[in-house]
TORPA-4810 file (N, C-alpha, C, O; in nm, 3 decimals):
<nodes>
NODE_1_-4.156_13.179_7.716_-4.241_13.287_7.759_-4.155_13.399_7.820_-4.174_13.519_7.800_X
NODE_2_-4.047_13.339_7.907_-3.977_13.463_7.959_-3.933_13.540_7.844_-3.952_13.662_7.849_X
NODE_3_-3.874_13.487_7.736_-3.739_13.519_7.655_-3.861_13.635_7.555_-3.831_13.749_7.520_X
NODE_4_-4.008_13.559_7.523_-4.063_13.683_7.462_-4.095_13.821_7.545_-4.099_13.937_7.506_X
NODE_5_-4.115_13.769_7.664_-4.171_13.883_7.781_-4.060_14.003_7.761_-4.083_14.124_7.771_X
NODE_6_-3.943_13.944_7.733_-3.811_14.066_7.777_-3.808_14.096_7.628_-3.788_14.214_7.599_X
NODE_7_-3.827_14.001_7.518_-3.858_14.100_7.390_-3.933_14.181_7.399_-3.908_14.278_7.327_X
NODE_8_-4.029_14.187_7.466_-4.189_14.306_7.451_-4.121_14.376_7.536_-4.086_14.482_7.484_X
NODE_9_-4.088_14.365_7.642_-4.003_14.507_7.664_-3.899_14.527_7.684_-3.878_14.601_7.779_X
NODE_10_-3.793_14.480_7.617_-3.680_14.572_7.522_-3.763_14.689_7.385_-3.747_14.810_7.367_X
NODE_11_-3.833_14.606_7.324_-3.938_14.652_7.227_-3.968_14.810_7.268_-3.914_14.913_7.226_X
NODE_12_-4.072_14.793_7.361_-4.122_14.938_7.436_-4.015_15.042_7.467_-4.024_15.157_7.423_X
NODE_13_-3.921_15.004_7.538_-3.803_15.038_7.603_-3.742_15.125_7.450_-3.719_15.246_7.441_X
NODE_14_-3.727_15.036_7.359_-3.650_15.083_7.224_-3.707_15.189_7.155_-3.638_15.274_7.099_X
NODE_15_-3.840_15.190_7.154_-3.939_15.292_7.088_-3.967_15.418_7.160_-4.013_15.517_7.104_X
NODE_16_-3.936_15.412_7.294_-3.944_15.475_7.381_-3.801_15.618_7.349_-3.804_15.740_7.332_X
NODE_17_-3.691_15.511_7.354_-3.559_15.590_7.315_-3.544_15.665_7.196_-3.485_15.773_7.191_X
NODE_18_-3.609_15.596_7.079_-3.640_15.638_6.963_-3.710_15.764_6.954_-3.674_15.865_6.893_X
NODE_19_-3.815_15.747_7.025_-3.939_15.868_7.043_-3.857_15.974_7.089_-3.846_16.071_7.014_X
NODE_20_-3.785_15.975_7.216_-3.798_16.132_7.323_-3.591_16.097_7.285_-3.549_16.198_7.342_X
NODE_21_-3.515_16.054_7.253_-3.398_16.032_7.289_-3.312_16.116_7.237_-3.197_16.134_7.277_X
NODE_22_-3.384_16.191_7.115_-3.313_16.321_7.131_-3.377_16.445_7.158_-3.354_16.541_7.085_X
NODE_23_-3.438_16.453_7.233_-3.457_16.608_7.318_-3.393_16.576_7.428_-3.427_16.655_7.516_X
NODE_24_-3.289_16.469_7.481_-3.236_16.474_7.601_-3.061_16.510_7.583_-3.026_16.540_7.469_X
NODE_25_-2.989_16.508_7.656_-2.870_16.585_7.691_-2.786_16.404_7.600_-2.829_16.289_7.589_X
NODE_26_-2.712_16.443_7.576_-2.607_16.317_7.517_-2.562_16.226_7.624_-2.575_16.104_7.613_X
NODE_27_-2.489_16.308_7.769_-2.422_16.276_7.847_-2.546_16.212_7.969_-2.510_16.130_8.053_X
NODE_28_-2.665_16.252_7.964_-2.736_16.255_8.097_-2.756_16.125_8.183_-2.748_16.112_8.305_X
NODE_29_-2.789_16.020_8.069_-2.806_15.902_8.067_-2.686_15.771_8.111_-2.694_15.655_8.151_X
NODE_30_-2.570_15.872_8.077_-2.419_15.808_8.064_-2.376_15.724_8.226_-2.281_15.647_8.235_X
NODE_31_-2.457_15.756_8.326_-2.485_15.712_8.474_-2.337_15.793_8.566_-2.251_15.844_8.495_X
NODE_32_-2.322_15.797_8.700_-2.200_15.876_8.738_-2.084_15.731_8.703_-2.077_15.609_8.694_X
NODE_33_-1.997_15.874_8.693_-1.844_15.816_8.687_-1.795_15.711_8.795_-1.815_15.747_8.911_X
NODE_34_-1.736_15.590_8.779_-1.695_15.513_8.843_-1.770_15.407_8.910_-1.718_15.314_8.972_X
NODE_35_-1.959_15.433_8.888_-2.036_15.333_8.906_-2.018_15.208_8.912_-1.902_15.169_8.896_X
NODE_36_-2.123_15.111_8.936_-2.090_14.946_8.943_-2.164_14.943_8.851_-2.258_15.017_8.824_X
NODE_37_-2.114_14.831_8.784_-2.147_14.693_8.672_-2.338_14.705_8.723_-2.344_14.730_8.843_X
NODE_38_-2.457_14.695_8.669_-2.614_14.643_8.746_-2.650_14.605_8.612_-2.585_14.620_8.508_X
NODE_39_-2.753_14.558_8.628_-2.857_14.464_8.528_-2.929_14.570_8.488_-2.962_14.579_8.370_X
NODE_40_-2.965_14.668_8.582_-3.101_14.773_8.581_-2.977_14.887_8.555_-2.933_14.932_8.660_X
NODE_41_-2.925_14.931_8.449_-2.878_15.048_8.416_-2.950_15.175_8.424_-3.071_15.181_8.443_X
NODE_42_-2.858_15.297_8.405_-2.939_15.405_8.457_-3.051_15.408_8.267_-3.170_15.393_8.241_X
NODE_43_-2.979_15.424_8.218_-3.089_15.462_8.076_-3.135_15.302_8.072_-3.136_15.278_7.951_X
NODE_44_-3.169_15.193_8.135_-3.289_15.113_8.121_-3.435_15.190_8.238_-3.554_15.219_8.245_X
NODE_45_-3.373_15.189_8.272_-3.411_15.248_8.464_-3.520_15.339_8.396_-3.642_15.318_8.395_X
NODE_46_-3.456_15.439_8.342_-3.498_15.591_8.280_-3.629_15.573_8.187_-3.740_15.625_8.204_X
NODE_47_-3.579_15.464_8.059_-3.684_15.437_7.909_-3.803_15.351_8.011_-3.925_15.366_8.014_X
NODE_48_-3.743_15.288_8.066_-3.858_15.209_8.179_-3.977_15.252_8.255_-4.087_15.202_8.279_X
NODE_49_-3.902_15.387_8.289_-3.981_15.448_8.375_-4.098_15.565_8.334_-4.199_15.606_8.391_X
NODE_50_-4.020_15.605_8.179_-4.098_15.667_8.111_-4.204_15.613_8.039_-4.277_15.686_7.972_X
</nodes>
């Protein structure tokens, strides 16, 4: 159940990027320079939130 739960949204997440991912900047998503390693990246964070 978990392993489909995070398929259904990677899924959303993917269609999401697909949809709007290019009217956005190339670099925007790229997170700042020298950041830490996270689970919750900035472009998961972002398709997530949209």
């Amino acid at each position: 159940m978990k392993r489909m739960a995070g398929d259904l949204g990677a899924l959303c997440t993917r269609q999401a990027e697909e949809t709007f991912g290019a009217l956005l900047p190339a670099g925007l998503l790229s997170g700042p320079p020298g950041s830490r390693s996270r689970i919750f990246t900035v472009p998961v964070v972002f398709w997530t939130f949209l």
